[in-house]
VOGU-3710 file (C-alpha; in Angstrom, 3 decimals, decimal comma):
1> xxxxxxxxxx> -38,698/86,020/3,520  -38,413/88,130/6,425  -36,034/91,201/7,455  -34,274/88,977/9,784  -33,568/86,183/7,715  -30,260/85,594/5,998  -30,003/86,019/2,479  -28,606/82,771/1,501  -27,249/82,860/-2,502  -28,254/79,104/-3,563
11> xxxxxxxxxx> -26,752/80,297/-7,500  -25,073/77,472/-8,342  -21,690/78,418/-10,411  -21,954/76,821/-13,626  -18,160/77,279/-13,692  -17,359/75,144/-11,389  -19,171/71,955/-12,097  -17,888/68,233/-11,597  -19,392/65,055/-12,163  -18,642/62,472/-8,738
21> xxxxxxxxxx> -17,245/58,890/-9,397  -16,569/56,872/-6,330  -14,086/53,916/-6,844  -14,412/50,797/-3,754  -12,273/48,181/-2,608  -15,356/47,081/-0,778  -12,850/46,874/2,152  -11,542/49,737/3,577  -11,180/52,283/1,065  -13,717/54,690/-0,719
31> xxxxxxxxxx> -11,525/57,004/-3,017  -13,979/60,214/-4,561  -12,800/61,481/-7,812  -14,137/65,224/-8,799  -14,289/65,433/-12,467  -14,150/69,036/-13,714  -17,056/69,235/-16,326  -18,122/71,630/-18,447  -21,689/72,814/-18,516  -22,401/70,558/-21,663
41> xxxxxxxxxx> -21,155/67,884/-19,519  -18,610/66,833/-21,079  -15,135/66,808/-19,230  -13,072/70,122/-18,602  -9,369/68,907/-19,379  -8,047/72,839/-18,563  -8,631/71,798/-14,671  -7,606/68,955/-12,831  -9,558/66,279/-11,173  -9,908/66,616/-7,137
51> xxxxxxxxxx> -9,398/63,579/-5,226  -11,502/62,684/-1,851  -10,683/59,788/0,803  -13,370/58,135/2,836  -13,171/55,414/5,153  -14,998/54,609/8,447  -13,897/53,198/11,765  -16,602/51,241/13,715  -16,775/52,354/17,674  -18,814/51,849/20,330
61> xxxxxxxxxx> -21,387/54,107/19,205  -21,721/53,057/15,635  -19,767/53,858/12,659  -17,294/56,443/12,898  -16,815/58,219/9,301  -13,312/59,731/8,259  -13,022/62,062/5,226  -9,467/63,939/3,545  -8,442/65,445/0,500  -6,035/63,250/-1,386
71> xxxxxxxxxx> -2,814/65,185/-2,866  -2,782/62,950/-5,919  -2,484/63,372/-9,790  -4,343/60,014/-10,608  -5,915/57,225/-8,843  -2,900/55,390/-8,103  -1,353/58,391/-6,761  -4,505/58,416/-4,364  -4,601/55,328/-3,533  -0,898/55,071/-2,334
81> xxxxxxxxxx> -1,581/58,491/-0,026  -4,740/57,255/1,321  -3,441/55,411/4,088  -1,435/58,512/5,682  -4,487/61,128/4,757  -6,319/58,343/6,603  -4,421/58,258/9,422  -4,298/62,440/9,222  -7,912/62,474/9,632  -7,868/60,375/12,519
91> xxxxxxxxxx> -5,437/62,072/14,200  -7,520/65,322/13,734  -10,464/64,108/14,782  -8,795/62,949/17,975  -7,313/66,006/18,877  -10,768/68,239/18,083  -12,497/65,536/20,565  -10,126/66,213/23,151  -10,565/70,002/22,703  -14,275/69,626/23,064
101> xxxxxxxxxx> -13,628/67,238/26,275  -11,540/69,985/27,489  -13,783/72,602/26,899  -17,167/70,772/28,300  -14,824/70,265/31,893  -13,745/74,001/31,815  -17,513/74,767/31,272  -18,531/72,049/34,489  -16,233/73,483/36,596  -16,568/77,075/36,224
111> xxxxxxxxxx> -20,227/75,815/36,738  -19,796/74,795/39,813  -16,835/77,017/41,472  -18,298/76,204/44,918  -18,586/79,979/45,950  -21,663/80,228/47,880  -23,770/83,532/47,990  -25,999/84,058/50,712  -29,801/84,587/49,858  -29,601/82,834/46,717
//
């Protein structure tokens, strides 16, 4: 590794471990469920399990993926707030493309301001 290259710590913190379960409608909905684990592997009931939406919206360009936490105790907790953390995501997304839309016709038209210097 050179001097200039970042010293990335790639530790993982056997602390913090959880085993991944996805649960499908085969539909719409793809609901992740974070299980805390301990390092034997066997589950961590002193922590909580994480909840993670996932859906997809097809567009002209190919499928469009959409990702949010779920505030939810259990899975049917998560599955009644996936529809609004759905919808959240979308929104977000929306508004971050419009940003960048902004931003890229800022960019063009400071590009071209249409002063002219002579000689160049």
């Amino acid at each position: 590794m050179s001097a200039n290259e970042p010293k990335t710590d790639f530790s993982p913190d056997s602390a913090n471990l959880y085993r991944e379960e996805t649960i499908t409608d085969l539909k719409v909905a793809a609901i992740k469920v974070m299980i805390p684990i301990n390092l034997d592997g066997s589950e961590d009931s002193t922590r909580s399990p994480i909840y993670v939406g996932n859906t997809q919206l097809m567009s002209p360009d190919g499928p469009l993926p959409l990702q949010a936490p779920l505030d939810a105790n259990n899975l049917e907790e998560a599955l009644a707030v996936f529809p609004e953390a759905m919808r959240q995501s979308l929104a977000e997304m929306v508004e971050k493309i419009k940003e960048m839309q902004l931003e890229q016709r800022r960019k063009e038209m400071g590009a071209g301001s249409g002063i002219i210097i002579p000689g160049r």
